[in-house]
N, C-alpha and C positions, 0 to 999 in steps of 0.2 A: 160544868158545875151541875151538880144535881137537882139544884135549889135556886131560888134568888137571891143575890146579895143579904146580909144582912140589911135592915133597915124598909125593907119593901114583903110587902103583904104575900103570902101564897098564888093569890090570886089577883093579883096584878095585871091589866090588860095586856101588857109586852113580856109578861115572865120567858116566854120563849126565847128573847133577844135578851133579856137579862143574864140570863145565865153566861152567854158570850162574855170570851177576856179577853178575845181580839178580835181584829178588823186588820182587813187586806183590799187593798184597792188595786187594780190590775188595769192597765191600757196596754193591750196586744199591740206592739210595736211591728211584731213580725224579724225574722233575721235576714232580711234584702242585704245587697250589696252596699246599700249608700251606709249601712251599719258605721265602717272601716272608713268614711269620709269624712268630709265637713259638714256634708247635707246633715248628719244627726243635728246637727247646734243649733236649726231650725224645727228639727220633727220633736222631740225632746220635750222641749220647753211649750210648745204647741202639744202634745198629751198634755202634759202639767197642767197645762190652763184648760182641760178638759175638764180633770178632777177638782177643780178650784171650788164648784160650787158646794161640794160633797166636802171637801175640806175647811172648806167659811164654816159650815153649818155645824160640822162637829165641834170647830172652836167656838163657836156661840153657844150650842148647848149640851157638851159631855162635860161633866163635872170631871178636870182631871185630877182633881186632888181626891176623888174616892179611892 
């Protein structure tokens, strides 16, 4: 986006992250061998709860109904 959202000032302290319409969260798994195992069913869900806190906090406060 060029701009910020409608409804938010020019100058905006975060205009720079405003302008963003997404968000990507990445845990480097790596492609080992345990990939093709069971072992995934533990590394998996352990990333997951890496991102947990990153994901609590967006659902408290990105408004998703903008």
């Amino acid at each position: 986006m060029n701009r910020p959202p409608r409804g938010y000032p020019s100058d905006h302290s975060r205009t720079d992250l405003l302008r963003h319409r997404s968000l990507i969260a990445a845990y480097p798994l790596g492609c080992d061998e345990w990939l093709h195992t069971p072992e995934v069913v533990g590394k998996v869900p352990a990333a997951a709860d890496d991102l947990d806190a990153m994901l609590t906090w967006l659902a408290r406060y990105v408004n998703s109904s903008a």
